[in-house]
N, C-alpha and C positions, 0 to 999 in steps of 0.2 A: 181771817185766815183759818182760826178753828172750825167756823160756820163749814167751808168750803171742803175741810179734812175729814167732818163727821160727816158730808154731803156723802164724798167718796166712800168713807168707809161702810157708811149703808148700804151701797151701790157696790159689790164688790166685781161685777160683770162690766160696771161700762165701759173699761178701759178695749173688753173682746167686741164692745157693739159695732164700731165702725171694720174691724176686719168680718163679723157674719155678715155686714153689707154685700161685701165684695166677697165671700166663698161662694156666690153661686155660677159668677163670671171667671173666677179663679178655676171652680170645678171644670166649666163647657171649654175655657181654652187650655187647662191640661188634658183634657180630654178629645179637642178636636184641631189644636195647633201642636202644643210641645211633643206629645205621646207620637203622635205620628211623624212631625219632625223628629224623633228620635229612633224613632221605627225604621227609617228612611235613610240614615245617619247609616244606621246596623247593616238594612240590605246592599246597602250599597257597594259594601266591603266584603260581603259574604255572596257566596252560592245560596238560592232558593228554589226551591220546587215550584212546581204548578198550582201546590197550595198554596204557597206564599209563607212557606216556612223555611229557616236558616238552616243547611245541611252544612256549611264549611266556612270556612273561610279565606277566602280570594285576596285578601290587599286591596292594591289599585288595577290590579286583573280590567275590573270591568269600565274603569276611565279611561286606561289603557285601548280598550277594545272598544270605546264610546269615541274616541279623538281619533280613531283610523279609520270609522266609517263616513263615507263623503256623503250620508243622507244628515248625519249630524252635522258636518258641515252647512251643508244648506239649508238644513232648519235653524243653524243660527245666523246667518247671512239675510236670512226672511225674518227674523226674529227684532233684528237691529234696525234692519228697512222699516218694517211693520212701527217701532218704537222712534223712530227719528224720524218721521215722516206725520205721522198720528198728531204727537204731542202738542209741535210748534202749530200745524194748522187748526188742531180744536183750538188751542188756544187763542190763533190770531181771529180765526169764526168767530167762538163764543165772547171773547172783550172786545170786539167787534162792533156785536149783535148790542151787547150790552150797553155800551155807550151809545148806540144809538138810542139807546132805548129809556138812558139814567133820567134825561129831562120828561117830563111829565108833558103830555098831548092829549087833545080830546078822546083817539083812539088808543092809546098806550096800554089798557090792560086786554083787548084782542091780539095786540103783536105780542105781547107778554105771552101769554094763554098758549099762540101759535107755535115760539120758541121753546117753550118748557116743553112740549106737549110729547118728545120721544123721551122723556123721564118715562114716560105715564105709558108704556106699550114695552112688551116684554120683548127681549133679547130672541126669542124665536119666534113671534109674529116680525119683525123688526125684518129678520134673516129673509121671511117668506116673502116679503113686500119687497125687500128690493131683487129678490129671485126671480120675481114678475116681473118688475120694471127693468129690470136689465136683460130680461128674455129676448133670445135674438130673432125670434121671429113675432112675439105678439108682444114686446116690451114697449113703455110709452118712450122712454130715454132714446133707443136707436130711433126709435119715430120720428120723435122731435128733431133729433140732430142732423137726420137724415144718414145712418150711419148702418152699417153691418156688420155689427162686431158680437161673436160670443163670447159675453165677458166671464164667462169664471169656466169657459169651454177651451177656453187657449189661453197659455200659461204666458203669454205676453201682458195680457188686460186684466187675468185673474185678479193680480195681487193689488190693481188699482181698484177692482171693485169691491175687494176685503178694507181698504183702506177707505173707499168711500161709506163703505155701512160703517166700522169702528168710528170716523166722525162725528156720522149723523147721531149715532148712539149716545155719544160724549155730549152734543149742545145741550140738552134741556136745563142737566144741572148745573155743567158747568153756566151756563148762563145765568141762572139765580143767581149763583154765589157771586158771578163778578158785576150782577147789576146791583145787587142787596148793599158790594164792597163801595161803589163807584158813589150808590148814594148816600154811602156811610161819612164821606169825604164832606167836611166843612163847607157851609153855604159862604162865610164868612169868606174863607182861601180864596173860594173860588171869585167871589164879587171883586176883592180887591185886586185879582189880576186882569180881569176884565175893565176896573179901573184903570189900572197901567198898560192896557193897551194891547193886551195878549191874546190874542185868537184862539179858538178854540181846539184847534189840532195844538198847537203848543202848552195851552192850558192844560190838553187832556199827558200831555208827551213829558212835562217837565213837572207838573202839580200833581196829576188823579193818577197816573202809571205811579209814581215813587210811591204814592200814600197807600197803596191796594199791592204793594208788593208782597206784602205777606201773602194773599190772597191767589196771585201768581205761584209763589213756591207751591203753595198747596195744591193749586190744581195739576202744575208740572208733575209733581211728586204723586199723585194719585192716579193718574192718565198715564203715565210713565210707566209705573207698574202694571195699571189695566192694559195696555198695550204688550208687557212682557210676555204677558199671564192669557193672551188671545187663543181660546180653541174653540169655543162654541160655533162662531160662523163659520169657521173651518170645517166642524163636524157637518153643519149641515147643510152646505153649501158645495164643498170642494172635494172633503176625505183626503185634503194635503195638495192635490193635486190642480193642472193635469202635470206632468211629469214633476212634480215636486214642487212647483213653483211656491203654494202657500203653504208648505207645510213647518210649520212653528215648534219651537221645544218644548212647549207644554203638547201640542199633537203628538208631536214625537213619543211624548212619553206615552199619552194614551194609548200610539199602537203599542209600544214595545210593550205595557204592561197588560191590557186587555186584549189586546189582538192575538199576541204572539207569547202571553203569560211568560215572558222575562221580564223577571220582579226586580232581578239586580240592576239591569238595565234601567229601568225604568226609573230606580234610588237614584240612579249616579246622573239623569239627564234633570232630575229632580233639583238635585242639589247644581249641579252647575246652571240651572236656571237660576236659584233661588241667590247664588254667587253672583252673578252678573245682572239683576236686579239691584241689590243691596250699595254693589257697588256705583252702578246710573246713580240711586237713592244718595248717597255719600257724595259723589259731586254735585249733585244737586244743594245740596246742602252746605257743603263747601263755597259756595253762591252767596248763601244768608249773609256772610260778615261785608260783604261789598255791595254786593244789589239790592239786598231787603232792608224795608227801614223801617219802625214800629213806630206809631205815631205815640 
């Protein structure tokens, strides 16, 4: 015990060493989450100029005037489609793919390779590729299907072909994560229900589902978000359109704030985005004490 007290007393820093770990990631997210979360907090309630400076202050003026316009309506009406459409199908895709894929085959790390492979291609080669293949005159997709549809040209088909790229986008990791889960799962569990007689959709339905639940919340929970937080294929893709079909509340904000330099606007679509994420995030999690189970 004295050994251990003159250790310390030598050392009179160690006690600071483990917080300078963490001051540099403390520095980057007060500096690129809370400061502007709190920035955003301010505009939102206040009047700002075209600089993006606070001249007054408004109240709930600008929530006020954000809940009577019908394009905010429809950016969160796209918003909720976009999210409850997204989630459950990457998921059902991705644990899908994965299970097909848990047991081990001559060819299994080609279909692996295959599936990961839109991890590995950025979010706007990703947009241009399927801009081609969904092109209504030289696209392979109407080709194939025999079909004449401009899909992101008519705000029927639009929002289906935003939800086809956010998919595709979603497989690669998600498929790691629930093949890495599936094979994480007990050889032993699995032999002795195949002793007792248990087929392999039941095996996977009542053993490998319960045991990879944590693995489930997680991706719900991260796709859930990515799906809130949708503007990129929008931007270069639709610009919201055509008559509003895809236009999302995180778009929304980016016209109001760069296009048309309302700053307040822009806070207040901010934060009722970031509101109504939080909140999905919170039933989702609300989930954990019933449907996830930790081995």
């Amino acid at each position: 015990m004295s050994l251990l007290y003159a250790s310390r007393r030598r050392r009179p820093g160690a006690a600071l060493k483990p917080y300078l770990f963490l001051l540099p990631m403390l520095v980057f997210a007060a500096g690129f989450v809370y400061y502007p979360f709190v920035k955003a907090c301010l505009q939102s309630v206040s009047t700002v100029n075209f600089r993006g400076e606070i001249t007054g202050f408004a109240g709930l003026d600008n929530f006020r005037y954000l809940f009577s316009r019908r394009e905010f309506s429809i950016a969160m009406g796209n918003t909720f489609k976009l999210a409850l459409i997204n989630v459950p199908v990457t998921i059902a895709v991705t644990l899908g793919l994965a299970w097909l894929c848990s047991v081990p085959h001559p060819f299994h790390s080609a279909y692996e390779s295959m599936f990961a492979l839109p991890m590995v291609v950025s979010m706007a080669s990703i947009t241009l590729i399927f801009k081609v293949l969904l092109n209504p005159s030289v696209g392979y997709v109407n080709y194939a299907l025999g079909l004449n549809l401009g899909w992101y040209e008519d705000r029927h088909t639009a929002m289906s072909g935003i939800l086809l790229l956010t998919v595709w986008m979603g497989v690669g990791f998600n498929f790691l994560l629930f093949l890495s889960a599936l094979r994480g799962v007990p050889r032993d569990i699995l032999g002795s229900a195949q002793m007792d007689g248990a087929g392999k959709f039941r095996t996977f339905w009542q053993i490998q589902l319960p045991l990879i639940s944590p693995t489930v919340l997680y991706v719900a929970c991260t796709n859930m978000i990515q799906a809130m937080m949708t503007s990129g294929p929008i931007l270069i893709l639709t610009q919201g359109g055509p008559s509003r079909s895809t236009t999302t509340l995180i778009y929304f904000m980016y016209t109001a704030g760069y296009s048309s330099s309302n700053y307040s606007l822009a806070a207040a679509v901010s934060l009722v985005a970031f509101g109504m994420t939080f909140v999905c995030a919170a039933l989702l999690f609300l989930m954990e004490k019933r449907k996830v189970h930790y081995q």
